[in-house]
C-alpha positions in Angstrom: -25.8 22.7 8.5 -24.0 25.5 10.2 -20.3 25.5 10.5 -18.0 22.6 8.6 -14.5 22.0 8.8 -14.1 20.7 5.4 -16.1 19.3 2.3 -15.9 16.3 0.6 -17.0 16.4 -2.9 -17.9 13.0 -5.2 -14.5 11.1 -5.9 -13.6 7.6 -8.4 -12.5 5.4 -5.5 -9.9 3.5 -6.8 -10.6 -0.8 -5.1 -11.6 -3.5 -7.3 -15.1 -3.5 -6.0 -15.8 -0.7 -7.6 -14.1 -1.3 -10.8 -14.4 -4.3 -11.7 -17.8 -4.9 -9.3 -18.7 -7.0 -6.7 -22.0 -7.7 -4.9 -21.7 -6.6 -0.8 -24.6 -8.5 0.5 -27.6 -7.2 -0.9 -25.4 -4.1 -2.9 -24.4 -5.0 -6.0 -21.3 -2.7 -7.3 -21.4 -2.8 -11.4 -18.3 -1.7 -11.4 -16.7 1.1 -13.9 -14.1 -1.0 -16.0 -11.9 1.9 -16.0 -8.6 1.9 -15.4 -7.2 3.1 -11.9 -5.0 6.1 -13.4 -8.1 7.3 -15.2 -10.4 7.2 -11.9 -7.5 9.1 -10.3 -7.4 12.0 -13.3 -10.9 11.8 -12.5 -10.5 12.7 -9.4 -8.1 15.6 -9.7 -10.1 16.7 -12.2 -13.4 16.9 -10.5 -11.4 18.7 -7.4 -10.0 21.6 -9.6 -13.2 22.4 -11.4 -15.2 22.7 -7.7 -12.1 25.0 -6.5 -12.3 27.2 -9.0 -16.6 27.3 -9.0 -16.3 28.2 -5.1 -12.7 29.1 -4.5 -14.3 30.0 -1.3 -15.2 26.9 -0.1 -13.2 24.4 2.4 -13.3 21.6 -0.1 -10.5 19.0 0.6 -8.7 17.3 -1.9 -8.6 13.5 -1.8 -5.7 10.8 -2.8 -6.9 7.6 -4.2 -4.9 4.7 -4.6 -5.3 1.5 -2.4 -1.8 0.3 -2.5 1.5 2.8 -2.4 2.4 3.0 -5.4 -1.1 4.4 -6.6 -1.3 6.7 -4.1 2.7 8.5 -5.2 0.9 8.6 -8.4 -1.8 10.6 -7.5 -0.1 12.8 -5.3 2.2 13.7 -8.5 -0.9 14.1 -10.4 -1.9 16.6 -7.8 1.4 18.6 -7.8 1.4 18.7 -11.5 -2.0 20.3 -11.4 -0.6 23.3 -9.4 -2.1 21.7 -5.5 0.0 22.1 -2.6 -1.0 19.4 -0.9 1.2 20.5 2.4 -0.6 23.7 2.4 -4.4 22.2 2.4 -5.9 22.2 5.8 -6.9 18.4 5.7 -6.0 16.6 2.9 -8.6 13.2 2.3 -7.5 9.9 2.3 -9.7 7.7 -0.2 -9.9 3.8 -1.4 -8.8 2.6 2.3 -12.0 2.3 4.4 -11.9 -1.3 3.4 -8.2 -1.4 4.6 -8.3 0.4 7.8 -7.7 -2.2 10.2 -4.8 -3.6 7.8 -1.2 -3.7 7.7 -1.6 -2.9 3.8 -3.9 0.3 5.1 -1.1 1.6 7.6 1.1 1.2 5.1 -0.5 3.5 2.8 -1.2 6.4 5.8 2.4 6.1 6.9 3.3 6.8 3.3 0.7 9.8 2.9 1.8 11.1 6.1 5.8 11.0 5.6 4.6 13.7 2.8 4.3 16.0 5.8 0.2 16.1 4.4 -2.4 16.9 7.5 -4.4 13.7 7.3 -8.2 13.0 6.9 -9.3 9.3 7.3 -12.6 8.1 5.2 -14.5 5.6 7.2 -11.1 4.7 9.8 -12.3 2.8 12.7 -10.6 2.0 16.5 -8.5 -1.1 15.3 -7.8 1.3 12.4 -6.9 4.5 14.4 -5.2 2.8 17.1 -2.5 1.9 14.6 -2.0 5.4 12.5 -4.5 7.7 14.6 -1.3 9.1 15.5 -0.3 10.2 11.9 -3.9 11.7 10.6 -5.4 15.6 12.2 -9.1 13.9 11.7 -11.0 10.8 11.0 -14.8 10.5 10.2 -17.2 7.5 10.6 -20.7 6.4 9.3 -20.2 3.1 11.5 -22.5 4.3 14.3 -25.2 5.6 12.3 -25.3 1.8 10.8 -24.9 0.3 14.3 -27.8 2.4 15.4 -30.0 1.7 11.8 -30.1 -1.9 12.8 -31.2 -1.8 16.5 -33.8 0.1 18.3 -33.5 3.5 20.0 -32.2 4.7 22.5 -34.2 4.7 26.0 -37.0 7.7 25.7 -36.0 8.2 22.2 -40.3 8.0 21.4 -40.2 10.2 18.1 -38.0 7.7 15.8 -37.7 3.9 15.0 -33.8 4.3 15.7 -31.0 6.2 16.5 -29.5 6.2 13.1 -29.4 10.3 12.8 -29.2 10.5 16.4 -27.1 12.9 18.0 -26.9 11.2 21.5 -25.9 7.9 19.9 -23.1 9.4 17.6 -21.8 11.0 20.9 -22.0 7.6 22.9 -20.6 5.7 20.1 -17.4 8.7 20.3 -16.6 8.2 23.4 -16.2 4.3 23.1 -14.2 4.8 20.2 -12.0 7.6 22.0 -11.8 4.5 25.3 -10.8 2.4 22.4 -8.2 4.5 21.4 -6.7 5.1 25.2 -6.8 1.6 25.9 -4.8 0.2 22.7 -1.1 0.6 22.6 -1.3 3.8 20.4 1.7 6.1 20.0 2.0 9.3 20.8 1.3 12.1 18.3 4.9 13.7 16.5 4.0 17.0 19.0 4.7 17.6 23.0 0.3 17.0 23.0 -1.1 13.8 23.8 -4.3 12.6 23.9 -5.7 12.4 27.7 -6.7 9.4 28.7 -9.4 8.3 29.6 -11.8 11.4 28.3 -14.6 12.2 26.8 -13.2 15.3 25.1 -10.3 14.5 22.2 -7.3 16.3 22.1 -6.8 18.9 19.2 -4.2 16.5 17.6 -6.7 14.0 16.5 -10.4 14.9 16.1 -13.5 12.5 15.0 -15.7 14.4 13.1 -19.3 13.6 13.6 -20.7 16.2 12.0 -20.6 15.1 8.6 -22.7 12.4 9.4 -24.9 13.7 12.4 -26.3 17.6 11.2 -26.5 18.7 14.9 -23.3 17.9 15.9 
């Protein structure tokens, strides 16, 4: 896949869909029954056994918690394990795709963030990053692959049924989230760098990673 700025690795997300279940129109989640501190030792646990396979490796660690409280819990969890979370490049933000557009989900960055953590956002979209954008280093999205799964391709795009690993559509679908982003009333970054509006290219501060989704990016 060439270059990568970090790695996720397979988390216990910590929302009642997925422990206690819920169907998502035609996904059905069984849900784990476990408790939410176990999914988060889980978690921490999984995280310290890939860094010490491939130390090497730019795996990110993730929070989970989808209310505050949860999320000081994991992050002592963490430190108790040895992790310097302020030292990570990026650390991951999980259990608040769901929430991104919230008050309850701003709540939980601002929180994550006054740790003086550099930010990852799991599945943050413009109503979500045009309230916290300002507080995170990156943010990734599968939105536009689904956008693009349910519609048919692009103009001259002959060799696929649709744009859903498309890197032409990812790209289109970044710059109108960047224009969504210029035009809401988000603040400016804690930093003398803003982002320039309008543009196609994003400022250092805040970058949408699209190649985790899209391999050519």
């Amino acid at each position: 896949m060439g270059p990568y700025d970090l790695a996720a690795r397979q988390d216990w997300m910590c929302e009642d869909l997925i422990i206690h279940g819920d169907p998502i129109g035609k996904t059905v989640f069984v849900g784990t029954h476990l408790r939410v501190d176990e999914h988060q030792r889980r978690t921490v646990a999984n995280f310290l056994e890939l860094r010490s396979l491939a130390p090497d490796l730019r795996i990110a660690p993730v929070l989970q918690g989808d209310n505050v409280p949860a999320c000081q819990r994991c992050v002592k969890l963490r430190e108790k394990a040895g992790v310097d979370l302020r030292a990570e490049r990026a650390v991951g933000m999980g259990s608040v795709c769901r929430l991104q557009s919230t008050r309850k989900g701003a709540e939980i960055v601002t929180a994550r963030a006054a740790h003086g953590f550099k930010l990852h956002s799991f599945g943050f979209k413009p109503l979500g990053l045009a309230k916290v954008g300002h507080l995170l280093v990156s943010s990734d999205s599968a939105a536009w692959s689904s956008h693009a799964h349910r519609r048919p391709p692009l103009p001259g795009h002959t060799t696929h049924k649709n744009c859903d690993n498309c890197f032409e559509y990812a790209m289109r679908w970044r710059g109108r989230v960047l224009d969504a982003i210029c035009r809401s009333r988000w603040p400016p970054p804690p930093t003398p760098q803003r982002l320039n509006c309008p543009s196609s290219e994003l400022s250092r501060e805040v970058k949408i990673v699209s190649r985790s989704i899209c391999p050519e990016a």
